[in-house]
N, C-alpha and C positions, 0 to 999 in steps of 0.2 A: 470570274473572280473566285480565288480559292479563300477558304476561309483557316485560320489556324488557331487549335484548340491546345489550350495549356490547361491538363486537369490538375486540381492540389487536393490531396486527402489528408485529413487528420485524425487522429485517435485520441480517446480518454477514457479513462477508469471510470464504471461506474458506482463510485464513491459517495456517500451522503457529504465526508469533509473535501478537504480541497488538500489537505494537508495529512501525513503522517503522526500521527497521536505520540512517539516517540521522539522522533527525528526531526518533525518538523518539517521537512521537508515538501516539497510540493510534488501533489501523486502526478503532475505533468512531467516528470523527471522521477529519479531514480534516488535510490538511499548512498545516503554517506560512502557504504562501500562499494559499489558499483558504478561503471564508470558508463553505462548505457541503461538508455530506460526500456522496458516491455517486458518480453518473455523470460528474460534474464533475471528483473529484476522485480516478481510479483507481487501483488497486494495479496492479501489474507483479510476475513473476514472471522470477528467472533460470530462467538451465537448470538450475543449483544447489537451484532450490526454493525460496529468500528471495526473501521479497516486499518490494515497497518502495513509495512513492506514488509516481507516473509522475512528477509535479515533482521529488522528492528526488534521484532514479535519474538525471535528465534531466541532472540540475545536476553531480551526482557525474563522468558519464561525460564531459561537456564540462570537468570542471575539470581530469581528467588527462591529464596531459603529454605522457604515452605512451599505450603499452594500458592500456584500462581493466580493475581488478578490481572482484570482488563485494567491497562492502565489508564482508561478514561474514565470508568464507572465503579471502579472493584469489585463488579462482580464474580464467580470466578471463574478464569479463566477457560473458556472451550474452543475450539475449532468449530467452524459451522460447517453442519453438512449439505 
């Protein structure tokens, strides 16, 4: 008797939200502008620990005026390393 193995793998971000602090979006998927989710379309992390999709984050910190804040906590804004 042969046996037959169907494997399913899956992936997810390891995110504290579920969602984009911008977009809104859910990190099981991809931003507004990108039409595929993973490598293309990465998450970022503050130093604050909110994560965000590198396009949302990108757009955010170019659209402010001055220094830029996290948009969930306003603290200001850094990349983590």
């Amino acid at each position: 008797c042969a046996s037959l193995w169907h494997a399913v793998a899956s992936w997810t971000w390891d995110a504290q939200d579920e969602t984009c602090g911008i977009c809104r979006m859910a990190f099981d998927g991809c931003c507004p502008d990108c039409k595929l989710s993973g490598d293309d379309c990465p998450l970022i992390w503050s130093a604050c620990n909110h994560a965000f999709y590198l396009q949302c984050i990108l757009k955010w910190v170019s659209s402010q005026s001055s220094q830029a804040h996290c948009p969930m906590c306003r603290r200001e804004w850094q990349f983590k390393e």
